[in-house]
C-alpha angles and dihedrals in degrees: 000000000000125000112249099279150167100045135215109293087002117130129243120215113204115208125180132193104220109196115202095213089165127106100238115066114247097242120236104262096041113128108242108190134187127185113201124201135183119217086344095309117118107238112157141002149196124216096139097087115110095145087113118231115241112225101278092012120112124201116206106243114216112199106244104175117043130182108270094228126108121229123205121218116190101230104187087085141040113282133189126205134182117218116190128198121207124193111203100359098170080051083229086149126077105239124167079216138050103167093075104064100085136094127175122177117186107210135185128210121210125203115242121282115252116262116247 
């Protein structure tokens, strides 16, 4: 269960862990790039990283670009959402794997508790 944020005009930072469990290093100035959607719509994305990821290291992704239009969530009742990370969504890096590049979170958000 999740506390009743974000709330209304309050902004929403997306963060990914991205694992290198290859067996080449990802070299520093290549591009590692992450889309992030919430309940299948794209909402953010990072294509800024160039840090480079050692085999069996892991860099933290921060969005940096995000869609310009404005959603609207009812907030009197309980909502779900679902917010999905992909790791390398254009497939731009070699990688021996491509099934593990996904992660989807399903999430509920609950409307404050009355004050007593």
């Amino acid at each position: 269960m999740m506390p009743p944020y974000p709330q209304r005009g309050e902004k929403v930072v997306m963060l990914a862990t991205v694992k290198n469990q290859g067996i080449d290093p990802v070299p520093a100035g290549t591009p590692v790039k992450v889309s992030f959607t919430v309940n299948g719509q794209l909402v953010s994305w990072s294509d800024d990283y160039l840090g480079g990821i050692p085999v069996g290291g892991m860099a933290l992704v921060c969005a940096n670009n995000g869609t310009l239009r404005k959603q609207c969530v009812e907030r009197r009742y309980t909502w779900a959402f679902s917010v999905t990370a992909v790791a390398d969504p254009d497939n731009s890096l070699a990688e021996m794997s491509e099934e593990n590049k996904c992660c989807e979170a399903d999430r509920q958000v609950y409307p404050p508790a009355p004050k007593i």
